[in-house]
C-alpha positions in Angstrom: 169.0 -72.8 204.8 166.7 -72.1 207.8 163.7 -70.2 207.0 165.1 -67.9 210.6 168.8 -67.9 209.3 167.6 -66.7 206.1 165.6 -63.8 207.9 168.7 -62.9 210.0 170.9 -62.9 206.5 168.7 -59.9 205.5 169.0 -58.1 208.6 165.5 -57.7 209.2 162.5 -60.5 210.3 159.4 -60.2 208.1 156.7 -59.3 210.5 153.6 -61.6 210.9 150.4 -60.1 210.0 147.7 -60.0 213.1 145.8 -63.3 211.9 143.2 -64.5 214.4 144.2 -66.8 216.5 141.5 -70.1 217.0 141.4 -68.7 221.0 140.3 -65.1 220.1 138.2 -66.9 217.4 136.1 -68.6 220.3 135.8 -65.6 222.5 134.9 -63.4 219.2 132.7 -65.8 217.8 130.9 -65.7 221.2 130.2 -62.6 221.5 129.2 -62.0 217.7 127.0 -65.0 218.2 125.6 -63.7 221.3 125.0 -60.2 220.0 122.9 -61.8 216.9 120.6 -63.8 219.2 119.9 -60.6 221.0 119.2 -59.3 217.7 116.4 -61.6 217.4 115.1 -61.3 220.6 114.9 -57.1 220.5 114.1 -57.1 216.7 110.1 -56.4 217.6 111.5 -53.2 219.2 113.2 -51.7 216.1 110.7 -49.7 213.2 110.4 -52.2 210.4 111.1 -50.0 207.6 114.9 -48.2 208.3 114.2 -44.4 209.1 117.3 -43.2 207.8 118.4 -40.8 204.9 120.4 -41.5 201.6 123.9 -41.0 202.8 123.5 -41.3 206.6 124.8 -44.6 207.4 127.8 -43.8 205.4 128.1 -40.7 207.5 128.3 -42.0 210.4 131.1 -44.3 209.9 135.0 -43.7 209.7 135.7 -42.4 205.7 139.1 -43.8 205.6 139.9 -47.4 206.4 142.1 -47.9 209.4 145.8 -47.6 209.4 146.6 -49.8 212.3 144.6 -53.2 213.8 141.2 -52.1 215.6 139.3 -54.1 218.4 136.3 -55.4 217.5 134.7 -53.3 220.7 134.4 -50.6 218.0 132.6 -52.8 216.0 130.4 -54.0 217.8 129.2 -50.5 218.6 128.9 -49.3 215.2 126.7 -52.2 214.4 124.3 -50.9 217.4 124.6 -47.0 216.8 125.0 -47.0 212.9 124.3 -50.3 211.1 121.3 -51.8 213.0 119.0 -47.8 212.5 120.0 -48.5 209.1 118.6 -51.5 208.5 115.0 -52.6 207.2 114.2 -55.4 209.3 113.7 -58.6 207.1 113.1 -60.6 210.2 110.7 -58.9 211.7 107.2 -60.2 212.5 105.3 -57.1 211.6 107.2 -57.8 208.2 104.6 -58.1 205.0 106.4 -57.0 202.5 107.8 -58.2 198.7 108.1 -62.0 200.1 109.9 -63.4 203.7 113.4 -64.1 204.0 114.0 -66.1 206.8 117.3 -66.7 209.1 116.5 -68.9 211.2 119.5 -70.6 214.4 119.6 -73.4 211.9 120.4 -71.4 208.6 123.0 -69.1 210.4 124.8 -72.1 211.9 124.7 -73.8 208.7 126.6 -70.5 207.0 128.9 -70.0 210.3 130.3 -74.1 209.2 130.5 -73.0 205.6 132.6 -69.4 206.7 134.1 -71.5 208.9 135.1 -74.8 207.0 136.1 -72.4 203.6 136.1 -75.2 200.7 135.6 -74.0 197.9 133.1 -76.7 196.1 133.9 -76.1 192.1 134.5 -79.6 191.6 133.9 -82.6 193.4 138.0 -83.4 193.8 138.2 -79.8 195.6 136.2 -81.0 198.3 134.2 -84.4 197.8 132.1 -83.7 201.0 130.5 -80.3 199.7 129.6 -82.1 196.3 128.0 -85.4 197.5 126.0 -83.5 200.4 124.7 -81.1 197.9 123.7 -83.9 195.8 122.0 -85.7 199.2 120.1 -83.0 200.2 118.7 -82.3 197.0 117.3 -86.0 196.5 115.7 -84.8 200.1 114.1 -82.3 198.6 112.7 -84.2 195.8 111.1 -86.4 198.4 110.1 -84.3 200.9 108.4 -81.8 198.3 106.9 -84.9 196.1 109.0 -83.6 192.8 109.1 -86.0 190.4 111.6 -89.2 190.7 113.1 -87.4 187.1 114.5 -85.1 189.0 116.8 -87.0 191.2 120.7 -87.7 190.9 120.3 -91.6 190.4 118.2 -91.2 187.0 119.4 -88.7 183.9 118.2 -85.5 186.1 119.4 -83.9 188.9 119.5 -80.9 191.5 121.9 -78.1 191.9 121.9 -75.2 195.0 121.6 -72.0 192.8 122.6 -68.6 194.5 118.7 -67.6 193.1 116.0 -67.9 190.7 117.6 -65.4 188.2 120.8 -67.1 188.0 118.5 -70.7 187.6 116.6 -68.8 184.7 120.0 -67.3 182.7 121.4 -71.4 183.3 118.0 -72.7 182.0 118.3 -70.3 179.0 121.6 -71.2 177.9 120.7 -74.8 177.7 117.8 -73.6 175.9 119.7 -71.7 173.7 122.2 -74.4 173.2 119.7 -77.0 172.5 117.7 -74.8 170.2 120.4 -73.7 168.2 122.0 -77.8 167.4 118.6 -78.6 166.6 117.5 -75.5 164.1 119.8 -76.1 161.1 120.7 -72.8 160.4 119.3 -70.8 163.2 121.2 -68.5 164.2 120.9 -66.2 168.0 118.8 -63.8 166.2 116.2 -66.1 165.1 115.2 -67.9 168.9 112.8 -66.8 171.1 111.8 -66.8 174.6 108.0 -66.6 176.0 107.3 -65.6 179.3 104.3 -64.6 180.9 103.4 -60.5 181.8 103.2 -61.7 185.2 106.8 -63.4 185.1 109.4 -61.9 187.2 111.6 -59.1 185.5 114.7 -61.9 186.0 113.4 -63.5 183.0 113.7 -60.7 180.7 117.0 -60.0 182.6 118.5 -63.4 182.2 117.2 -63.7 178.8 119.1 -60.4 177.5 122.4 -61.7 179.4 122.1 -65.5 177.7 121.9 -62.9 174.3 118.5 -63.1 172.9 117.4 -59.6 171.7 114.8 -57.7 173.3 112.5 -57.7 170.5 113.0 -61.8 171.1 111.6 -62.1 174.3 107.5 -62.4 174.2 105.7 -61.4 176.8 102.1 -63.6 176.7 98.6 -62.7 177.5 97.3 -63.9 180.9 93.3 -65.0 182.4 91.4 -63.1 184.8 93.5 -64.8 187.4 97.0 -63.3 186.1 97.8 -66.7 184.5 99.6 -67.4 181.5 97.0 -68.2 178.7 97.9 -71.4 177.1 95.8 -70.2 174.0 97.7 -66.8 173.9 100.9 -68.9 173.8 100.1 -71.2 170.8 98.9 -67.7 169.1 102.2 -66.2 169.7 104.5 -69.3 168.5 102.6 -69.7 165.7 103.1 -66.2 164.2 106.6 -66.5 164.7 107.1 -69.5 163.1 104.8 -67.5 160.5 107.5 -65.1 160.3 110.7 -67.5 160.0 111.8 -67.4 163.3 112.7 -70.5 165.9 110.7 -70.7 169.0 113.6 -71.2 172.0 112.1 -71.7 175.7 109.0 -70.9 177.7 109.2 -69.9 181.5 106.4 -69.9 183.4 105.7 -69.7 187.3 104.2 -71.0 189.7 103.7 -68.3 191.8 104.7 -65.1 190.7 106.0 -62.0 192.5 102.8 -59.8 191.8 99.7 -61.8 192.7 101.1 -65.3 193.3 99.5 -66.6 190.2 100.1 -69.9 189.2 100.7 -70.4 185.2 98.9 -73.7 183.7 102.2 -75.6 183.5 100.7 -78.8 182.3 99.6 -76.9 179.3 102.4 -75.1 178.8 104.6 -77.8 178.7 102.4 -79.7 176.0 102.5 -77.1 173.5 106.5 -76.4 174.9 106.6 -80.1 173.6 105.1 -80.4 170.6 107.3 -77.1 169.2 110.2 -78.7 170.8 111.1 -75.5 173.1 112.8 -75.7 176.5 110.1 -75.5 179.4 111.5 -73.9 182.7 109.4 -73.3 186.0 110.1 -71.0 188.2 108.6 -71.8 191.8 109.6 -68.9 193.7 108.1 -68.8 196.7 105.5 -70.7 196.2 107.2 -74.1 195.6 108.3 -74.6 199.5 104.1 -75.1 200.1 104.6 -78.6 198.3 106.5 -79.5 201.5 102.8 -80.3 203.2 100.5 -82.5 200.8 97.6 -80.4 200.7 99.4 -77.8 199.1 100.9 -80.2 196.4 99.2 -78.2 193.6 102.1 -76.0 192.9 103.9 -79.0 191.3 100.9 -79.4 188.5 102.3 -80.5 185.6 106.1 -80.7 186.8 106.7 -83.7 185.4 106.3 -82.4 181.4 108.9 -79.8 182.5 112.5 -79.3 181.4 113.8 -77.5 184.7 112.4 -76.1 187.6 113.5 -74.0 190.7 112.6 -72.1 194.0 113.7 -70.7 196.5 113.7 -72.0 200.2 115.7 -68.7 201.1 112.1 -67.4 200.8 109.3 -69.7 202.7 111.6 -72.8 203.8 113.3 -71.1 206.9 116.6 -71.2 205.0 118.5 -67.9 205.2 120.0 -66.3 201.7 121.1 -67.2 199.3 119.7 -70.7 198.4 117.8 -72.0 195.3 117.2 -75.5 194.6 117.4 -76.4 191.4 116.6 -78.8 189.1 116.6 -80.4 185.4 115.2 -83.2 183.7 118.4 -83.9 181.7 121.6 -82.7 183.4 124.1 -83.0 179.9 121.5 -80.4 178.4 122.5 -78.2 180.9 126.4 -79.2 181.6 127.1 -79.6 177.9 125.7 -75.8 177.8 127.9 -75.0 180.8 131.1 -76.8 181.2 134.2 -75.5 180.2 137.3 -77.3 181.3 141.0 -75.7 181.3 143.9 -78.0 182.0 144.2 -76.8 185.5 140.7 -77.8 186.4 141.5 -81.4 184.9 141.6 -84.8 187.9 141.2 -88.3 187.4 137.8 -88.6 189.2 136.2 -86.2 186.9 137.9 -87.5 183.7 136.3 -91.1 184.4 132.9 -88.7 184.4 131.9 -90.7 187.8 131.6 -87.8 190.1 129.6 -84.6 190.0 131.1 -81.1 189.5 128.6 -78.2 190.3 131.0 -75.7 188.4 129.3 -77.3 185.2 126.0 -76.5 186.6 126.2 -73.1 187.4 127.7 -69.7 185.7 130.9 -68.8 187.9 133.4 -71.3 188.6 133.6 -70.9 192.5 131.1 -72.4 194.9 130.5 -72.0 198.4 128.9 -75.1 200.7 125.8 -74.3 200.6 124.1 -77.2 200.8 125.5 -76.8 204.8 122.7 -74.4 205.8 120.1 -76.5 203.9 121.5 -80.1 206.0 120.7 -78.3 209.5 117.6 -76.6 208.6 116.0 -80.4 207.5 117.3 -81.5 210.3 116.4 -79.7 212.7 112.9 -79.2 211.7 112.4 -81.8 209.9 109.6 -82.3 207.7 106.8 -82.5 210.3 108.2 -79.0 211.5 108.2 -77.1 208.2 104.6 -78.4 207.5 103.7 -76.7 211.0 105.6 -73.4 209.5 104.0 -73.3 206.3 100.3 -74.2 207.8 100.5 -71.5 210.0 101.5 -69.0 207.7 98.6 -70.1 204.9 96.2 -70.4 207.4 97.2 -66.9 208.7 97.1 -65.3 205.3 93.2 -67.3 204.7 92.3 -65.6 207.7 93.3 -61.9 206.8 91.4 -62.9 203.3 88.3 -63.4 205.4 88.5 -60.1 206.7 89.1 -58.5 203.4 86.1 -59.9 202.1 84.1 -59.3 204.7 84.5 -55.8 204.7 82.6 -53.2 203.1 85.2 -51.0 201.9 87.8 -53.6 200.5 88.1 -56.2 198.1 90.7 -59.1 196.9 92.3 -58.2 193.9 93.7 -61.3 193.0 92.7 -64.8 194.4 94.6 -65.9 197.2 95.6 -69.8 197.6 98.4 -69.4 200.1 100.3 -67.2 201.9 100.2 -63.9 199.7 96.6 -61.5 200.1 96.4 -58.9 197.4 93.8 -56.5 198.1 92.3 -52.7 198.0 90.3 -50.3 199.5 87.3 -49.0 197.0 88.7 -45.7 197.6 91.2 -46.0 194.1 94.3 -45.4 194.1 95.0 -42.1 195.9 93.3 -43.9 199.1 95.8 -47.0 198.8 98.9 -45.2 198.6 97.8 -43.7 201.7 97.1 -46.7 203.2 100.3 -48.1 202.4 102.1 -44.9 203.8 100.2 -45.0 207.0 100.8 -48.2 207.8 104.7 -48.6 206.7 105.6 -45.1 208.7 104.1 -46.1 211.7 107.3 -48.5 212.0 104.9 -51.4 213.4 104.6 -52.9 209.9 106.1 -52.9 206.1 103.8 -53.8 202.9 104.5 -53.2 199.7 102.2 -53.1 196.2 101.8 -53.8 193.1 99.7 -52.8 190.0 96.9 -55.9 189.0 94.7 -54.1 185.7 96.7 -50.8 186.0 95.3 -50.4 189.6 97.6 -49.6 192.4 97.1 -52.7 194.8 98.7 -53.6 198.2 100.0 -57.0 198.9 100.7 -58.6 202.6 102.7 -61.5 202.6 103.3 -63.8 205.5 105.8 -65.9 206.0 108.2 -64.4 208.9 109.3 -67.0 211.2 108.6 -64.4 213.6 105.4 -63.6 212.8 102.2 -65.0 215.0 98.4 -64.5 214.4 98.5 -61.2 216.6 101.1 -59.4 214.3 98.6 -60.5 211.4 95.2 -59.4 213.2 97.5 -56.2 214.5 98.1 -55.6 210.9 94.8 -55.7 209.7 93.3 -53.6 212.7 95.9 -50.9 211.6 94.9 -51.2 207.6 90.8 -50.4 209.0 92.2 -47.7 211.0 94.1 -46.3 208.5 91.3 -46.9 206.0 88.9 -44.9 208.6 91.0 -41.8 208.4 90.8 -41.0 205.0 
């Protein structure tokens, strides 16, 4: 029977919901386009750090969803009167603070064709395209960065576009665990352990706890002067466990971390990660987006020892959230610790185990194409264009070190190799606080701090695509103000 002839049989049509049509998809995506640009070119005018209180935002919008179909004029004005005062501006250039997250016109085309096209990438037979580009660009980035040739898809290794860092550390873990526990006879959970620096990023603990190692199993390691892992504290700490009967698991060191952007002596981690037979991750952060430009090639010390490694071009690589490029040494450690195959998930292609499937790579099953935003942002900068972006913003951050040192009443807390500047007025930490305050309500600028040798510390970051030398002398002229005041 006729689908209509049916509908007239039961006296009533069924009523087409209010899709959009590809026409009101053009003019909407237009003007949504349009107002983003604009975004960017007002965003110096808007206070860095959002002024609003807890609560507000949410007050000023509608507390019942509507009944009937709403234009998007509304919209659009709610994003300028309520969303946009509610916002701390991530892309603005007087933005220092925690570490940059760029979205650059590449990036946000990139997730516009990934919104747009709507794969879903779990395996490579759900969309072959969104597989083998992932795989592509991630040989890129081995090249480009100088990572290792273990680390490509054409050897036993491989790369993988992780959401972020922490999920890259709970995957690393579980192939840890995995490993660990197949090669202990009768080891159980209880008896592995994890070491991690004091300086590693909470994520570790985090991703540790979720993989199920106990909190008393994860071993937080003594650092140097420089906020280092100590290689000697390390070999103390495994060899009192194995004292005590229990299995070391997996180290994680950085390259990089949050706090000071220390860098952990990987190489000799990795040897004594070796010779116990524990699972060496890396965790690049920020940091590892500098090995794009030789000079700065240091960050990948030792790589080639490791068992995996990540970071995160969503932070210095002009690639907008979320994107972590992963990688591993052997992919089966990690897939055998991953994959788990229902009948419905079943297809010839990966049966004969020729094609990749990133669901076995990853925790959840879905996938979206991220590799997309990745392709254009190589593309259009290309590798002589990210060198020029990571340049400026070391040379930048050298130059506000300078200044530090050169002054009287402040000091480097923590040395300072790229693009992060830790650093504190002699004052103590009453004076920095108020430093901090000063310049972060003033709306011109947004620092944060940390705590190096339980002492309250500020941190400025650059890496804003935004940002230019004058926003980072502007900065610094405010910090001496500020400083002059107390």
């Amino acid at each position: 029977m006729d689908p209509q002839e049916h509908e007239a049989d039961q006296g009533t049509a069924t009523p087409a919901a209010p899709h959009m049509t590809p026409d009101e998809l053009r003019l909407w995506g237009e003007r949504f386009l349009d107002w983003v640009a604009g975004y960017h070119e007002r965003i110096e005018s808007f206070p860095v750090l959002s002024r609003v209180q807890p609560g507000e935002v949410a007050a000023g919008l509608p507390q019942s969803p509507p009944a009937a179909p709403e234009g998007f004029d509304a919209v659009l004005d709610d994003l300028d009167r309520v969303i946009v005062p509610g916002l701390t501006h991530w892309q603005a250039p007087g933005f220092f603070a925690f570490f940059p997250s760029p979205a650059t016109g590449p990036s946000i085309l990139g997730d516009l064709l990934s919104s747009g096209l709507g794969v879903q990438g779990m395996l490579w037979a759900s969309s072959p395209a969104c597989t083998e580009l992932e795989t592509l660009v991630m040989d890129w980035l081995v090249e480009l960065c100088g990572l290792p040739r273990r680390f490509r898809s054409d050897g036993a290794g491989g790369g993988v576009i992780q959401d972020s860092a922490s999920s890259s550390a709970l995957c690393a873990l579980v192939a840890a665990r995995e490993r660990a526990l197949a090669s202990s006879a009768g080891a159980t959970l209880a008896d592995l352990v994890i070491y991690t620096s004091s300086h590693a990023h909470s994520s570790i603990y985090k991703s540790a706890r979720i993989a199920g190692f106990g909190a008393d199993r994860v071993r937080y390691v003594g650092s140097d002067e420089s906020y280092a892992m100590s290689p000697e504290a390390l070999e103390g700490a495994v060899a009192a466990d194995r004292a005590a009967g229990l299995v070391p698991c997996a180290t994680v060191a950085t390259v990089g971390t949050t706090s000071s952007l220390a860098f952990d002596p990987v190489a000799r981690l990795a040897a004594i990660a070796g010779a116990e037979g524990m699972w060496i991750h890396v965790d690049g952060a920020l940091a590892g987006a500098a090995a794009v430009c030789p000079e700065f090639r240091f960050v990948n010390r030792g790589l080639g020892a490791v068992d995996s490694y990540c970071f995160n071009p969503h932070k210095w690589l002009c690639t907008n959230l979320d994107c972590t490029a992963m990688w591993v040494a052997d992919r089966e450690a990690l897939t055998g610790a991953l994959s788990v195959t229902p009948e419905y998930l079943r297809n010839p292609e990966s049966e004969k185990g020729t094609v990749i499937d990133y669901r076995d790579w990853q925790v959840p099953l879905g996938r979206r194409f991220r590799s997309l935003k990745l392709w254009l942002v190589l593309r259009w900068y290309g590798a002589e264009g990210l060198q020029t972006h990571i340049r400026s913003g070391v040379a930048w951050a050298q130059q506000f070190a300078g200044w530090v040192r050169s002054h009287p009443d402040f000091s480097l807390a923590a040395p300072a190799p790229l693009n992060l500047v830790c650093f504190r007025h002699r004052g103590g930490d009453e004076a920095n606080r108020r430093i901090l305050a000063a310049l972060n309500d003033s709306g011109r600028f947004y620092l944060t701090h940390t705590v190096l040798d339980g002492r309250y510390t500020l941190r400025l970051s650059v890496g804003t695509v935004s940002t230019r030398a004058h926003h980072v002398e502007a900065a610094w002229e405010a910090i001496t103000e500020a400083a002059a005041r107390l």
